[in-house]
C-alpha positions as CSV (number, residue, x, y, z in Angstrom):
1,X,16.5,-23.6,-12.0
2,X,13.6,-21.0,-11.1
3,X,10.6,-22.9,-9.8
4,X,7.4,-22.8,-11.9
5,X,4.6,-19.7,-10.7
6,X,1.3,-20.9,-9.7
7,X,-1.4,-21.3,-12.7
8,X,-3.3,-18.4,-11.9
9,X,-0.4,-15.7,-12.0
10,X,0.9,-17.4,-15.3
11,X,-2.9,-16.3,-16.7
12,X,-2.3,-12.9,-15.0
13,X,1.1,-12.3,-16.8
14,X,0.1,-13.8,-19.8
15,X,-2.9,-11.3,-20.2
16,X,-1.3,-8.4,-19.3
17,X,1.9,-9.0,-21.7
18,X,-0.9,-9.3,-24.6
19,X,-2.7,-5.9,-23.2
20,X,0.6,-4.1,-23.1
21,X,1.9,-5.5,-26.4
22,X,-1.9,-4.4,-28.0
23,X,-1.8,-1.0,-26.6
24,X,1.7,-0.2,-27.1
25,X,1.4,-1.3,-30.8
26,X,-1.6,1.1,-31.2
27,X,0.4,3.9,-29.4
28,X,3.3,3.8,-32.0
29,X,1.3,3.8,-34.9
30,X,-1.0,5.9,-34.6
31,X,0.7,8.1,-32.0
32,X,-2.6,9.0,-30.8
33,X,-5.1,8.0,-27.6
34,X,-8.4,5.8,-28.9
35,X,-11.1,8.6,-28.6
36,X,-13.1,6.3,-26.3
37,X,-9.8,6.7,-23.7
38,X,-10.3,10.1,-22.3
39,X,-7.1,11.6,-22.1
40,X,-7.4,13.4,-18.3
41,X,-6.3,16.8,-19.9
42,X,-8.3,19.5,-21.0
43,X,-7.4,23.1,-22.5
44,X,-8.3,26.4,-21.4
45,X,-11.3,25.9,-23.6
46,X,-12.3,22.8,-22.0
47,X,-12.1,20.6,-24.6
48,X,-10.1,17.3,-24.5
49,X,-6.5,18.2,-24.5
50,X,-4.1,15.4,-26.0
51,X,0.4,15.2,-25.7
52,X,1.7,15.4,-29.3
53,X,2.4,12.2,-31.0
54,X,6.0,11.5,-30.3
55,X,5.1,11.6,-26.4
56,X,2.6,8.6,-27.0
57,X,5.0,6.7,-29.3
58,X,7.5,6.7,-26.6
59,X,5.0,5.5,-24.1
60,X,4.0,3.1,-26.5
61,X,7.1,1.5,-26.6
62,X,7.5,1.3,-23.1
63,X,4.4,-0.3,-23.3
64,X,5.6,-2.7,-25.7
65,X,8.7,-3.9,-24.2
66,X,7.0,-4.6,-20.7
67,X,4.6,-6.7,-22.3
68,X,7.1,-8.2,-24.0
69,X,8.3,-9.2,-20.8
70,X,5.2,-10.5,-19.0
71,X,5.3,-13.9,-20.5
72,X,8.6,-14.0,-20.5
73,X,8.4,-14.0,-16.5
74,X,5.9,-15.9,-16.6
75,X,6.8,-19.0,-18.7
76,X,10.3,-18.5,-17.6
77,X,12.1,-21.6,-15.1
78,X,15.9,-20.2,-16.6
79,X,17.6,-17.7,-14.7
80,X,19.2,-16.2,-18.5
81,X,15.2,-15.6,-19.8
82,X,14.0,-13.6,-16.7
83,X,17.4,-11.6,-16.7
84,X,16.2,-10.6,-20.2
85,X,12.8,-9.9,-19.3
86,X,13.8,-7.9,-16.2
87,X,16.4,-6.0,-19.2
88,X,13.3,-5.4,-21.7
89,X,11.8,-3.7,-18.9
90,X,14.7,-1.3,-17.7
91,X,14.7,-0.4,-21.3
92,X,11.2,0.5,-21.5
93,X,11.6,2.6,-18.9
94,X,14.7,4.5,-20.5
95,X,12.2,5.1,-23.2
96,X,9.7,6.4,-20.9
97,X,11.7,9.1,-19.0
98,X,12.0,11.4,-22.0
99,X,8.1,10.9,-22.8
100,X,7.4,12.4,-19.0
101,X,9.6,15.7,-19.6
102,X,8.0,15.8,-23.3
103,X,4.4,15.6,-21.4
104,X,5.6,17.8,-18.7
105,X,7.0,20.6,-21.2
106,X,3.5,20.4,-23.2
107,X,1.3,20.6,-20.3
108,X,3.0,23.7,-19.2
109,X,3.6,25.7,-22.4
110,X,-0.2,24.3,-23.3
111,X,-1.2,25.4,-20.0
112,X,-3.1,22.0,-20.0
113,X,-5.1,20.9,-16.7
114,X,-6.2,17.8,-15.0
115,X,-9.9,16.9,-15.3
116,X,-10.9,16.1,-11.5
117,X,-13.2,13.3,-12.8
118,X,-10.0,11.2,-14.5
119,X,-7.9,11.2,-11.4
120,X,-10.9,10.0,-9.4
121,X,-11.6,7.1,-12.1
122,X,-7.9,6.8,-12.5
123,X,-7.7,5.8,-8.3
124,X,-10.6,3.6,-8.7
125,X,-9.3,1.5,-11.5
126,X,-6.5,1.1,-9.2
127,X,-8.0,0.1,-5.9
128,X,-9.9,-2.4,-8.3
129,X,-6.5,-3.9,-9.9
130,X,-4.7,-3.6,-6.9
131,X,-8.2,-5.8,-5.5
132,X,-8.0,-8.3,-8.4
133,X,-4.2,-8.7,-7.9
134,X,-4.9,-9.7,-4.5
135,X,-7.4,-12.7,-5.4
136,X,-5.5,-13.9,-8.1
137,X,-2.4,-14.4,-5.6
138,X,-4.4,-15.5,-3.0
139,X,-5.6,-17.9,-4.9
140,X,-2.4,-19.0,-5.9
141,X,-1.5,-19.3,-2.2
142,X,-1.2,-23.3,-1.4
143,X,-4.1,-24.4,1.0
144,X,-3.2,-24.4,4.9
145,X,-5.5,-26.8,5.3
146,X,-4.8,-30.1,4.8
């Protein structure tokens, strides 16, 4: 028997699962970025550059099956769920290694570029998850102090 996680990294899980689920959903059927979610690739025009559909759909699957998985982990005490949660998620990424050559082979026969201003937001939003992450486990910590 697994031991319970704290509160606030059940919330975590549980709302990333339903963020993954949501966006990898959207991925496969439309096959397509939102046009509100800038891509990071532009052409030698300089216009917004997107991967073809079938690159999206795969990553929208990966999507899917991790946050499948999230809850799983999360509301999980038996050893047999969070072996299949931690299986959903080796699958997604056997879906998401063809997607990277796909978008590898498209950026270079599309000659496609990096905007400088995505990878810059693209480090913040991290620094600010990896940030968040943080509280929400030290939160979770049990106090020291009696």
């Amino acid at each position: 028997m697994l031991r319970p996680l704290p509160y606030p990294i059940v919330i975590e899980f549980l709302v990333l699962g339903v963020a993954l689920v949501v966006m990898g959903l959207y991925l496969v059927i439309r096959g397509t970025l939102p046009r509100w979610l800038p891509s990071g690739y532009v052409d030698q025009a300089g216009n917004r550059a997107e991967f073809s559909q079938p690159v999206y759909r795969l990553i929208g699957v990966t999507s899917a099956l991790a946050g499948g998985a999230c809850p799983l982990l999360a509301l999980s005490q038996r050893l047999a769920i969070v072996v299949l949660a931690f299986v959903l998620i080796a699958i997604g990424f056997l879906f998401a290694i063809p997607s990277v050559v796909l978008a590898g082979r498209e950026q270079s026969e599309r000659s496609l570029r990096r905007k400088r201003s995505t990878e810059i937001w693209s480090w913040l939003a991290f620094i600010m998850v990896m940030a968040l992450n943080g509280l929400v486990i030290y939160s979770a910590l049990p106090n020291s102090q009696g």
